[in-house]
C-alpha positions in Angstrom: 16.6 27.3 -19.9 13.8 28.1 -17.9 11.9 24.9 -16.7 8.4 24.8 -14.7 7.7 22.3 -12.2 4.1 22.1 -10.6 2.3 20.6 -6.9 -0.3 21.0 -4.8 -3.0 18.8 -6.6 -5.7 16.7 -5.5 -9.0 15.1 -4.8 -11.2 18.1 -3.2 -14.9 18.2 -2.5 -17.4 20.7 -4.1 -17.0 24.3 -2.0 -13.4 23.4 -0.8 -10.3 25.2 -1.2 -7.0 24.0 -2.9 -3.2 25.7 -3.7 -1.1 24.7 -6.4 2.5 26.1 -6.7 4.9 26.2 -9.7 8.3 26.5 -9.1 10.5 28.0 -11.8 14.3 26.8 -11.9 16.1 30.3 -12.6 15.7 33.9 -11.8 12.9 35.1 -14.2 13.1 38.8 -16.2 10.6 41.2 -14.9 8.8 41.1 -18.2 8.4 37.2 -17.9 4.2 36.3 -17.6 3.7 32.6 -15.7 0.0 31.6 -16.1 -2.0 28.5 -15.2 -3.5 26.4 -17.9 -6.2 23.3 -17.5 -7.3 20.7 -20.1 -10.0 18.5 -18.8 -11.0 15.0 -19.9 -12.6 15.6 -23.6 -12.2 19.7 -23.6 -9.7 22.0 -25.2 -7.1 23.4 -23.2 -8.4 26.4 -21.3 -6.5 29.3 -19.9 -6.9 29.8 -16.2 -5.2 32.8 -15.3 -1.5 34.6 -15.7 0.5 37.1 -13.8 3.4 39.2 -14.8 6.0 38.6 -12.9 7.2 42.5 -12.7 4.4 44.2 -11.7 2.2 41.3 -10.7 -0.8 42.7 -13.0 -3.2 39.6 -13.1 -5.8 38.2 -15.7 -8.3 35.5 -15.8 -10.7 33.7 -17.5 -14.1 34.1 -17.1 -14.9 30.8 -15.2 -12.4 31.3 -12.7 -13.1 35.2 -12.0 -14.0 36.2 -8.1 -12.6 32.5 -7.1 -9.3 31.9 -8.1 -6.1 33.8 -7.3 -2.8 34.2 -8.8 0.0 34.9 -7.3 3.9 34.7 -7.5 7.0 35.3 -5.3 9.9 36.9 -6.9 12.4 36.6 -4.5 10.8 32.4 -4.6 10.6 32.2 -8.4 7.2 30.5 -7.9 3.4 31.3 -8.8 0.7 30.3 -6.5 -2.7 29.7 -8.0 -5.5 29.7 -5.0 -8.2 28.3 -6.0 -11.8 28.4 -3.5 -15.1 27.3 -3.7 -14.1 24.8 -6.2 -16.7 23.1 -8.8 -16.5 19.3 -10.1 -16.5 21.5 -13.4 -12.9 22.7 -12.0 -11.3 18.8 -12.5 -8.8 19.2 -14.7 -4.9 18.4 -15.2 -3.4 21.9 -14.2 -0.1 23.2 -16.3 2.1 26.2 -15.2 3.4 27.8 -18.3 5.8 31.2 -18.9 6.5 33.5 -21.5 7.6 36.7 -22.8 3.8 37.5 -24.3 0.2 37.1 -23.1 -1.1 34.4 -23.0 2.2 32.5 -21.9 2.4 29.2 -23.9 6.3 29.3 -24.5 7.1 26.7 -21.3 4.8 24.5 -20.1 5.3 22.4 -16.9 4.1 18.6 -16.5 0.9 19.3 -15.3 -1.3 18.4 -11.7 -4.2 17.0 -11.4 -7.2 18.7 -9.4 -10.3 16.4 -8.8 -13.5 18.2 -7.4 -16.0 15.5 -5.9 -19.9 16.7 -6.0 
């Protein structure tokens, strides 16, 4: 079965720019959706963005619009989530998750951590 594996985060300072990546472990059907969750320190999980992974139609949350970026590779079987002009607001452990409906909770991967300094 499909299994997500996530990288790319770190400690940042405010305004800076940061990519995580999620690499899935199989081929993924067209009508597959990978999205990028966050849970910070005493806050629900909050949904970041997702992509489907046919016809790369995007969504995100409201917090993240006009700064983030998703992104995916088919041909990679990976999502890319750019994220700029980031906000200490922004730390939070970072999950990759897929699924067959929107919002895609069905996998989950184990999660980065992004720290934004002030």
């Amino acid at each position: 079965q499909v299994r997500l594996v996530e990288s790319g985060g770190g400690l940042v300072q405010a305004g800076k720019s940061l990519r995580l990546s999620c690499i899935a472990s199989e081929r993924l059907y067209s009508s597959y959706i990978m999205g990028w969750f966050r849970q910070a320190p005493g806050k629900e999980r909050e949904f970041v963005a997702a992509i489907r992974h046919g016809t790369g139609q995007t969504y995100y949350s409201d917090s993240v619009e006009g700064r983030f970026a998703i992104s995916r590779d088919r041909a990679q079987n990976t999502a890319y989530l750019q994220m700029h002009s980031l906000k200490p607001d922004d730390t939070a452990i970072y999950y990759c998750t897929g699924g067959s409906r929107y919002p895609p909770t069905k996998k989950w991967g184990q999660g980065t951590q992004v720290t934004v300094s002030s």
